[in-house]
N, C-alpha and C positions, 0 to 999 in steps of 0.2 A: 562323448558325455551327454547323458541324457539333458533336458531342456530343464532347468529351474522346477519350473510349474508343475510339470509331470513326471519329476522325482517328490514332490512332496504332496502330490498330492492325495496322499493317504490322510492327511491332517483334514482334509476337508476345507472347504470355503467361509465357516461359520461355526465356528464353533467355540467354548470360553476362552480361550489364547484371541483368538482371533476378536472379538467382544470387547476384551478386557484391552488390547493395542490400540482398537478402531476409538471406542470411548474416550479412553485414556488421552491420544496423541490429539484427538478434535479437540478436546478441554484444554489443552495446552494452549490453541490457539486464542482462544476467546482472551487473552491479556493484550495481545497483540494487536485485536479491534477496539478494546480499550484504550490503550496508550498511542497508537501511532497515528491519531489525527487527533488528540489531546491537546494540539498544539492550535487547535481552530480558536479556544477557549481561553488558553492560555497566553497567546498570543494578542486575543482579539485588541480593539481597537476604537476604547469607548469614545463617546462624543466629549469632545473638550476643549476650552479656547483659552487666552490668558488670563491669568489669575489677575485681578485687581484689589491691592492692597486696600486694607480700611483705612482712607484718606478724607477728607474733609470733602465730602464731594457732597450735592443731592444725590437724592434715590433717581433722577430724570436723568446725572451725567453719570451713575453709575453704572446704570442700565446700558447707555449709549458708550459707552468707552470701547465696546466692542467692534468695528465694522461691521456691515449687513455687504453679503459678497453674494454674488448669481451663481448656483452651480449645476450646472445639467436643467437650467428652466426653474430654480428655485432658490427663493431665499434660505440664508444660513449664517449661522455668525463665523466670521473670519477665524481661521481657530489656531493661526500662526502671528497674526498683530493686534497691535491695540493701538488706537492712537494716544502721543504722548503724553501721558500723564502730566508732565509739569503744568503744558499747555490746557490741559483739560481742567486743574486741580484753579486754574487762574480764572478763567472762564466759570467754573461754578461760583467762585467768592465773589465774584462782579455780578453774578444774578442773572448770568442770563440762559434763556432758553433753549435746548439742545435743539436741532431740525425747523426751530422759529425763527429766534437771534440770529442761529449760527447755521452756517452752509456746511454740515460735515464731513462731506466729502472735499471740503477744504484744507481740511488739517493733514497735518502731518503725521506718520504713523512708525512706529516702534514696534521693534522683536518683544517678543516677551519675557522682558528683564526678570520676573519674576515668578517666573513657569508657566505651569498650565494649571486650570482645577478641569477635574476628568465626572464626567456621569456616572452615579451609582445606579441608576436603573434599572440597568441589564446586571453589569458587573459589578464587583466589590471593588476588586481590583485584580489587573495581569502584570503581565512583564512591561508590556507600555507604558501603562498607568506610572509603574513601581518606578521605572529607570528611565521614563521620558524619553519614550521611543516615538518622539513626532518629530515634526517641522523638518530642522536640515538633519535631525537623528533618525528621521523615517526610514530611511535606508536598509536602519536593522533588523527592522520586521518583518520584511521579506527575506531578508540574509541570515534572520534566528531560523526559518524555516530551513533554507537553503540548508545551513549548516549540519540541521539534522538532517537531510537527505542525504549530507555529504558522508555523514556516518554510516547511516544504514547501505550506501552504495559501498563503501569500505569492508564492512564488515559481510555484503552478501558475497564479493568479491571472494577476500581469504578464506571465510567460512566452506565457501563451496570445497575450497583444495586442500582445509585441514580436516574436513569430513572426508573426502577421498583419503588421505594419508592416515589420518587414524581414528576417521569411525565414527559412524552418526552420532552417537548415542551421545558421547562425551563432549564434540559439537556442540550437540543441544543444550543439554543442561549446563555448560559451559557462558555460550551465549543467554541463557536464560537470566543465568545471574549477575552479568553483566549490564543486561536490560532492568533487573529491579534494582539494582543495587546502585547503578548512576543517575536511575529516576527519583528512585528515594533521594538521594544526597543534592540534586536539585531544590530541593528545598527548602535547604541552608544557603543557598547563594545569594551572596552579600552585594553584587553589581552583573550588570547586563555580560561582561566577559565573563565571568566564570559561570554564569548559568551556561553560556554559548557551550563552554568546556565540557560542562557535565552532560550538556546534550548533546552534543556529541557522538561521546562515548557512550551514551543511551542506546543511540542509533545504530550503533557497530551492533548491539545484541539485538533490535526489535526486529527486524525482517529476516534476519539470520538462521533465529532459533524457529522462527515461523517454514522455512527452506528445509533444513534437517530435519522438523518432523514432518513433512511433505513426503519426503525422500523417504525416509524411515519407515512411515506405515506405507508409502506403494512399494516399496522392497520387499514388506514382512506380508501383506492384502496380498489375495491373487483372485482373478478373475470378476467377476461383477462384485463382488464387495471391495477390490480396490479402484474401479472407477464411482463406485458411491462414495467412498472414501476420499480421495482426489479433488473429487469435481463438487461435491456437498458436501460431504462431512466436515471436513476444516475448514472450508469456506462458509458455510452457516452459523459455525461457531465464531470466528473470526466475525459474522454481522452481528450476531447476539452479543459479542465485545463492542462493537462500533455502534448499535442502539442503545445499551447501557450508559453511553458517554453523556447525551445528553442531560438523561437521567441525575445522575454523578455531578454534572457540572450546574447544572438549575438548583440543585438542593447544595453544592460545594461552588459561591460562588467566587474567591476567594483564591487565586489560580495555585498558591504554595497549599490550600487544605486541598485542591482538587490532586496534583501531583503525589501527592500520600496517597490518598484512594488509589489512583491508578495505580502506586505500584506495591503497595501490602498484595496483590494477590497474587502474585508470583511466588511470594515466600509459601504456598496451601502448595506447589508445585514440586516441594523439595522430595517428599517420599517415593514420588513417581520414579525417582532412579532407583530405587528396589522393585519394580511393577514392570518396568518398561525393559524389554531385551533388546540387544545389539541385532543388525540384521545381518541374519543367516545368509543372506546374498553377499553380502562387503567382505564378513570372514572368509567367504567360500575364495571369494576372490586375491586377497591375502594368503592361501595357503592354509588357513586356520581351521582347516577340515572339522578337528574335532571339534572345539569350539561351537561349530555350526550345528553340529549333532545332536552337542548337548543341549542347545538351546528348541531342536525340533523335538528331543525326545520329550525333553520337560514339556512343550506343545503338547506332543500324542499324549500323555499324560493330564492333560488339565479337558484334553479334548473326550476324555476317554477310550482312547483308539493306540493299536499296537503299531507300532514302528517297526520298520525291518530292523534286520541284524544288522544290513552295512545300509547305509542310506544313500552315501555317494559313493559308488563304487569307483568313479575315475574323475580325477579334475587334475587341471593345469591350473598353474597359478600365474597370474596375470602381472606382467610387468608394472612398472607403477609408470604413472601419466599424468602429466603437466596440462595444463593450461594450452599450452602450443598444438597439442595434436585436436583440436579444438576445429585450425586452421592448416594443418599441415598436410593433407590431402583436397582436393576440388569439390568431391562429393559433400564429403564434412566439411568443409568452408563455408560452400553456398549455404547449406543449411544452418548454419553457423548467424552468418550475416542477415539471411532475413529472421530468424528467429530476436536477432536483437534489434532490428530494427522496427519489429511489430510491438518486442516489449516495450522498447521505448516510448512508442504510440502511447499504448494503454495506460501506463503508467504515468505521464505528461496528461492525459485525458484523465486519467482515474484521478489523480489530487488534484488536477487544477479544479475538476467538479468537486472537488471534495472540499476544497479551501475555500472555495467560492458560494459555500453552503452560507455562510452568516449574512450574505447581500442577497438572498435570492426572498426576502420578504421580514417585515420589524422584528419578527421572533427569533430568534438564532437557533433556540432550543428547538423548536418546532423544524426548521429548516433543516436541519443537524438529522432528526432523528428521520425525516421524509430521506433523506440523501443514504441513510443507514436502512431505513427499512426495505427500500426500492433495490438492493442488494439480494434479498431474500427469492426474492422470483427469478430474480438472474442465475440466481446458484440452482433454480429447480433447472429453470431452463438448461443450465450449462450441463445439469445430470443427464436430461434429457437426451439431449442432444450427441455427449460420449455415453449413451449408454444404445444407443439406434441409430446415429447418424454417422457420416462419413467426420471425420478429426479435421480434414481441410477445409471441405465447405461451410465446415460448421463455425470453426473459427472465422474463416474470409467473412458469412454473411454478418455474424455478429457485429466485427468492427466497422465493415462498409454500414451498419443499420445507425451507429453510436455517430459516423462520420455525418451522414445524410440529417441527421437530427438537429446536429448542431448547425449545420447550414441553412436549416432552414427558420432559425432563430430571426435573423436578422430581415425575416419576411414578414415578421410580426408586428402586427400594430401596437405600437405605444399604449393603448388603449385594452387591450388585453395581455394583460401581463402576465395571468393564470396560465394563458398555453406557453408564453415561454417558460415559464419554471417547467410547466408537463414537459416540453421539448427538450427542456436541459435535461429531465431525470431519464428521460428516454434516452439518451447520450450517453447519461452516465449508466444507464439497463448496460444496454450495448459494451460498454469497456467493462462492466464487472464481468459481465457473463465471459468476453472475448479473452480475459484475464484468468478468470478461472478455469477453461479450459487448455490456454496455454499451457497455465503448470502441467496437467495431465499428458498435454501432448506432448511439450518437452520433455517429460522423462520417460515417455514413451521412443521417443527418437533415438536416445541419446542412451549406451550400454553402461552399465552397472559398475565400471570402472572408471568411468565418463560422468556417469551421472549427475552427479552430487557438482564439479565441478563446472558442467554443460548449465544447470540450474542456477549456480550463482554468479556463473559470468553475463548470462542473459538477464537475472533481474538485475545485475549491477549496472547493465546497460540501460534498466527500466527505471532505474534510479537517478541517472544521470537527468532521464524525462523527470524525475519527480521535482529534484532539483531545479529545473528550468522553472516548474509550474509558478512558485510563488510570483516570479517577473513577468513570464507570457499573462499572468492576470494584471497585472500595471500597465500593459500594453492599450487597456483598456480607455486611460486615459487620454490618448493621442485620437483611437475610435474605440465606440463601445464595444464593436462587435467584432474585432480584429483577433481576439484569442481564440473567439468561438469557428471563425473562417481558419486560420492557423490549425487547431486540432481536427477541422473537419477534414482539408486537406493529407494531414499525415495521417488520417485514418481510412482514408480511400485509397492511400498509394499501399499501405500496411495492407489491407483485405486483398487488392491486386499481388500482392509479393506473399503471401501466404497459399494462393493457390499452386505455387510453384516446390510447395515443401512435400517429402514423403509423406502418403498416407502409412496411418498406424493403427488402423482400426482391426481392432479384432486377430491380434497378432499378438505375441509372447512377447515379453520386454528381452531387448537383444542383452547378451553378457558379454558379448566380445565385438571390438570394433569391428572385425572381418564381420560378424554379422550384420553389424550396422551399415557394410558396404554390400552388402549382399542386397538388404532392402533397399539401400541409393538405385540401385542397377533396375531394380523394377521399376516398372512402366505401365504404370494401371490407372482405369478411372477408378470416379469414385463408387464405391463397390456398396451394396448392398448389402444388409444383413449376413443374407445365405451365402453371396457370394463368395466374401473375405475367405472364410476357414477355406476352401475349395481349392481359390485361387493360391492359398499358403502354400498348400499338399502339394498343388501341382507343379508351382518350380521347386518347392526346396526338393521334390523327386528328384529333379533333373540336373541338380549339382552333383 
């Protein structure tokens, strides 16, 4: 059977099929840069300390009811005690003078019987604000995060293996509506548990339907317009989602009006399942011959070019495949294991800088949109780089650049704090780019029956990192720089264990696991432009 690519490629590289898929499936993602750090916002964490009831106090012991606490070299008001009101309320009716009369650091102090009052400066109000996610409830706010990573590692999971069993397409818009549909109803949530719930099940659809159209247009793309595709095209949309956030969130400050925003635009998403085709490679693999046919000929057709008579003149149809053949050979194992141990990396580096956007200077919005913009060169760079460079070394130097950055954080003076932010965003360059290439290379690795599930057992594992991120940032607490040395190391041991992976550059994407062992078996450097096609010709002769 001839190779995929040069059976179809009568349709050409570029042409309205080809336009109308590329466009189409990049738009899809830009929801998915909107919503899935939406949780920076909504989450956040305004300045607030105990509420003190209108009591007969002076304006001098009302002010002081608060304690003055030391935190990191500065004063702060206490924002979990108050000292005792009774004792306070006695003290102002006797007349006497707060820090004068009276030694305040003498009194005795109280939880805050009577809640918190939270700043409207920044926010209106979030999930903190709303359900009094402080003091001994703090816990939750790293664990709202958590939760949704827990979904979206769920949902990259199955997704991956009900797209192998029955098919990108219905995957996609499957998971699509899943993601608008529990972000919208988040917005009726009447207590911190059931918002938990609906995010969730948010999560099961936001990186999922991001995965299947990944998969979807490099199946349907061939040759340099699907590594534009890949490696740019949905990753730039996906930023132009993730810089619109800020945007969205500075004008919606109010975290239940922002949560609508995010997700009405999902529903402008629904016609695209009459626009968008199922890929001619998953059918081919299923047996679904004709299917496949019909969908190239209506191609040759929109492309304006004639289609043969028979278009596949021979195919076998491919057993179905589990999860297990993943690790069920040596070759596919190793590769297996560093691929999810690099995504891990990335994705523990990618949101911990991403979460970590509201403290990196007073503006949040501003923060937000530098940590989203600094994405956009990454995604040149990562084009660049799978469209000229070797797939391994290009991956290794990225993450070992993102590693080196972060370490050298903690060299910095107090005193200039403009280059640690530079350093962080350099960090964070580093893991977008390293991440964006990943996907390309992963499914470059990994055959066409394989795919779709090879893709979402790896980000499920990259997920597991995301999940870690919100607590590796608390780690901050005990040393400041302790998350920043923790990600620099997993992304130096990541860049070492990726130069050990098959090159895929400049190669047909494999259809059958035999082919994918066929590449394990080779033994090449990293090859140059002209090299690669040469070096293909000359062993597949020799099978």
């Amino acid at each position: 059977m001839k190779d995929y690519d040069e059976t179809t490629a009568f349709l050409g590289h570029w042409g309205h099929f080809q336009q109308a898929v590329f466009f189409l499936l990049c738009a899809s993602t830009i929801p998915n840069g909107l919503g899935v750090l939406s949780i920076v916002f909504v989450a956040a964490i305004p300045s607030h300390h105990c509420t003190v009831p209108e009591v007969n106090l002076t304006q001098a012991w009302h002010n002081a009811t608060i304690p003055i606490q030391v935190v990191n070299g500065k004063q702060e008001r206490s924002k979990c005690s108050r000292y005792r009101l009774d004792v306070v309320r006695n003290l102002s009716a006797q007349g006497f003078i707060p820090g004068k009369d009276i030694n305040l650091t003498d009194l005795e102090q109280e939880s805050c019987l009577d809640g918190w009052s939270y700043s409207t400066a920044i926010y209106q109000s979030t999930i903190v604000s709303e359900f009094d996610l402080v003091c001994s409830e703090q816990w939750k706010q790293p664990f709202t995060s958590t939760l949704y990573f827990i979904g979206v590692l769920v949902g990259s999971f199955f997704s991956g293996q009900l797209s192998d069993r029955f098919g990108r397409k219905p995957v996609f818009f499957a998971t699509m509506a899943v993601q608008t549909i529990f972000s919208f109803v988040q917005v009726f949530s009447p207590s911190w548990t059931v918002f938990s719930i609906f995010l969730f099940f948010s999560g099961l659809g936001q990186i999922a339907n991001y995965i299947a159209a990944f998969v979807l247009g490099t199946e349907i793309l061939t040759g340099n317009v699907r590594v534009l595709y890949s490696s740019l095209g949905v990753c730039l949309c996906f930023a132009i989602g993730y810089m619109m956030l800020p945007l969205f969130a500075y004008f919606l400050r109010d975290w239940r009006s922002l949560l609508m925003a995010v997700a009405l635009p999902g529903l402008l998403y629904i016609p695209l399942w009459w626009l968008i085709p199922e890929s001619p490679r998953w059918l081919l693999s299923q047996g679904k011959v004709e299917e496949a046919e019909a969908i190239l000929r209506n191609a040759a057709k929109k492309n304006k070019v004639e289609a043969p008579q028979v278009i596949f003149e021979e195919y076998h149809v491919k057993r179905h495949h589990s999860v297990l053949d993943l690790i069920r050979t040596s070759n596919v194992r190793a590769t297996t294991l560093i691929l999810c141990l690099v995504w891990f990396t990335l994705s523990t580096g990618y949101f911990g800088l991403s979460l970590n956007t509201s403290q990196l200077s007073a503006d949040p919005y501003i923060s937000c949109f530098l940590s989203a913009a600094v994405e956009v060169p990454a995604y040149l760079s990562s084009w660049l780089a799978l469209r000229y460079f070797s797939r391994r070394l290009s991956a290794s130097c990225t993450v070992f650049l993102g590693g080196v950055a972060l370490y050298f954080i903690q060299l910095v003076p107090e005193t200039l704090p403009a280059l640690s932010v530079a350093l962080e965003m350099v960090g964070k360059f580093g893991f977008t780019c390293g991440t964006a290439m990943m996907f390309a290379y992963t499914a470059e690795l990994y055959p066409t029956v394989l795919r779709n599930t090879a893709t979402g057992t790896c980000t499920t594992f990259s997920r597991v990192g995301s999940c870690t991120a919100p607590f590796l940032l608390q780690l901050s607490t005990y040393f400041k720089y302790l998350p920043y040395i923790i990600l620099g190391t997993l992304a130096i041991a990541s860049s070492s264990a990726t130069l050990f992976l098959p090159e895929s550059y400049g190669r047909p994407l494999p259809e059958t696991i035999e082919q994918m062992h066929k590449r394990e078996r080779m033994k090449c450097p990293c090859f140059t432009q002209k090299e690669t096609p040469k070096a293909v010709v000359l062993y597949e002769s020799q099978l």
